[in-house]
C-alpha positions as CSV (number, residue, x, y, z in Angstrom):
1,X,76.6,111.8,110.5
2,X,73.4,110.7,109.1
3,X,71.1,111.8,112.3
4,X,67.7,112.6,111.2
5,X,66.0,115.4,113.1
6,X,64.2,112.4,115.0
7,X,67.2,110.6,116.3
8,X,68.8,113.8,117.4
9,X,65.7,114.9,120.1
10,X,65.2,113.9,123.1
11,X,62.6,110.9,123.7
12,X,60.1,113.4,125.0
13,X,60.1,115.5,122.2
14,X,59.6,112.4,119.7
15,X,56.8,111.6,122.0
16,X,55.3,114.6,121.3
17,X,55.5,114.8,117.7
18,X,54.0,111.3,117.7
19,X,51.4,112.8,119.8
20,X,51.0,115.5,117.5
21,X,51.0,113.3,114.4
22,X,48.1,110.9,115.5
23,X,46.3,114.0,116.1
24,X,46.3,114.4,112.1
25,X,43.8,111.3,112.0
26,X,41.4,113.2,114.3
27,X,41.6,116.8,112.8
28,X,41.5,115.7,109.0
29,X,37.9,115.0,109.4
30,X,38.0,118.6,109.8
31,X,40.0,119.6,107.1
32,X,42.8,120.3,108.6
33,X,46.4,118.5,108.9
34,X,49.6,119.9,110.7
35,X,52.7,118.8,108.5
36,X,56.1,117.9,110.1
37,X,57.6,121.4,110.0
38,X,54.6,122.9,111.5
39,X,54.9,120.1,114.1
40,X,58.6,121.3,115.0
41,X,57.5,124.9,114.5
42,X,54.6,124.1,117.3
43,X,56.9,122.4,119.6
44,X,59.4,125.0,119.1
45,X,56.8,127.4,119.8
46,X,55.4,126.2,123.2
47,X,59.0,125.8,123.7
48,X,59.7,129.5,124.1
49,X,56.4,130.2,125.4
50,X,56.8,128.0,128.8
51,X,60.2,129.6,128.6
52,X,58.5,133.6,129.0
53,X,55.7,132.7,131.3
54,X,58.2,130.8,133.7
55,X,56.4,127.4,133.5
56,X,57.8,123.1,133.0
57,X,55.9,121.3,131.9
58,X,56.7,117.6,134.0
59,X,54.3,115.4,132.1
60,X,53.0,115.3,129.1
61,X,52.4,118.3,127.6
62,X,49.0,119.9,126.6
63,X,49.6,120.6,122.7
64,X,47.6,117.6,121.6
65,X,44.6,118.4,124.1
66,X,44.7,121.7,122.8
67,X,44.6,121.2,119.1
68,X,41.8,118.3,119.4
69,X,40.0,120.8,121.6
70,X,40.2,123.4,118.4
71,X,40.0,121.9,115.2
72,X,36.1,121.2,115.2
73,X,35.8,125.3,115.7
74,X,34.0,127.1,112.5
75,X,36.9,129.8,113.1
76,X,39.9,127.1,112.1
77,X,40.8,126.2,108.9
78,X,43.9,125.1,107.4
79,X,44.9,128.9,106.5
80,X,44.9,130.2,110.2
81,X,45.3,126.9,112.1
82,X,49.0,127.2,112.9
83,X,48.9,130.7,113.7
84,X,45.6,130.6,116.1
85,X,47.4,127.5,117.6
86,X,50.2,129.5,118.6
87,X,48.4,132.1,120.0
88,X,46.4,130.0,122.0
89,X,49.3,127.9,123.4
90,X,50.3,131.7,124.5
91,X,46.7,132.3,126.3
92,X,46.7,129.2,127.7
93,X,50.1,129.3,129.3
94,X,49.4,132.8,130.3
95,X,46.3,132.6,131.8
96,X,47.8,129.4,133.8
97,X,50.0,131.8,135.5
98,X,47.3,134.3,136.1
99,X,44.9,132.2,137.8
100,X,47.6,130.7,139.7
101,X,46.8,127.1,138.6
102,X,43.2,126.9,140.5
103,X,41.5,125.9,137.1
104,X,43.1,122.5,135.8
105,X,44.3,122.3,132.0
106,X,41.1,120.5,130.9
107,X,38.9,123.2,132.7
108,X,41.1,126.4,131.3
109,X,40.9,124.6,127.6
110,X,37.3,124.1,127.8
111,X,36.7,127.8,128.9
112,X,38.9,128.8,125.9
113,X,37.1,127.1,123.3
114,X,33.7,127.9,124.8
115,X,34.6,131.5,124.7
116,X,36.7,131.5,121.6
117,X,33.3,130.0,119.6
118,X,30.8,131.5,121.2
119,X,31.9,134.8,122.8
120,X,34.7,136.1,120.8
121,X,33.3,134.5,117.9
122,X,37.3,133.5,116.9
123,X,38.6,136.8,117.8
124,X,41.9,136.2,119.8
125,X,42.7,139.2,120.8
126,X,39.2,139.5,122.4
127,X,39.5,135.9,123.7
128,X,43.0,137.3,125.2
129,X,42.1,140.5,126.1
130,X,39.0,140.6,127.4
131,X,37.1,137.7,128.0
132,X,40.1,135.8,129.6
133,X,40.7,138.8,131.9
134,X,37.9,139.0,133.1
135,X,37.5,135.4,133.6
136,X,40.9,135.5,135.3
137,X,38.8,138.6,137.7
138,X,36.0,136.6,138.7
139,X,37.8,133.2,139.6
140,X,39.9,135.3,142.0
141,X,37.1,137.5,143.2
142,X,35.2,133.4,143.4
143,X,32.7,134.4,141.1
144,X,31.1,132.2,138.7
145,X,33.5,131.9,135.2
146,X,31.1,132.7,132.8
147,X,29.7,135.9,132.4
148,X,28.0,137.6,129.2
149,X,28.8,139.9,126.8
150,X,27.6,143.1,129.3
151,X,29.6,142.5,131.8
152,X,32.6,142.8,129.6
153,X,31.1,146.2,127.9
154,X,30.5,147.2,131.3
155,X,34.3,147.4,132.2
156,X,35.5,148.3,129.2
């Protein structure tokens, strides 16, 4: 009976906690490192996630995109890392499904951490709330993505 966690996962999965761990070499030149339980915790995470919004993933997945993406932002630090990851997981997934796929992964990550440094300043909520809303509005009205700050106050 001695299975470690590793041998008892599917091949998939301990592809992407091998993913997940190579990201550590790129992300500790920000300070920040994801141990092995946050790594399952993560997994386990987008795991219920792609399980609310109604989504499979058939390749591979997006986590390591997404935390690469992140980890240079001056709103991450080791503290909050974890838990902004798994809210942004959650936006990302969400907002797939509310623009109906027309943006691809890279493109929907790139307007998140645009917006999440610049706009929301590393407010989630407001990343979630607002500016991804109304991003969502515009790429299904075909207007541009971006948009400034007025606009948003504007509809509010």
């Amino acid at each position: 009976m001695g299975n470690s966690y590793l041998e008892m996962i599917n091949p998939k999965e301990k592809n992407e906690i091998a993913d997940i761990k190579k990201c550590n070499e790129y992300i500790s030149q920000y300070g920040l490192i994801l141990s092995d339980n946050q790594i399952k915790s993560i997994l386990e995470k987008r795991r219920e996630i792609l399980k609310e919004t109604g989504r499979i993933e058939l390749r591979k997945g997006i986590l390591d995109k997404l935390i690469k993406e992140f980890c240079d932002s001056p709103y991450m630090n080791q503290e909050n890392f974890v838990q902004n990851l798994y809210e942004l997981i959650e936006i990302f997934y969400e907002y797939k499904n509310e623009t109906m796929d027309l943006l691809t992964d890279d493109e929907l990550l790139d307007f998140m951490k645009k917006s999440f440094d610049e706009t929301a300043k590393g407010d989630l909520e407001y990343l979630s709330g607002t500016i991804m809303y109304k991003m969502r509005e515009n790429l299904l009205k075909g207007k541009p993505l971006d948009y400034n700050e007025k606009e948003c106050e504007e509809d509010e």
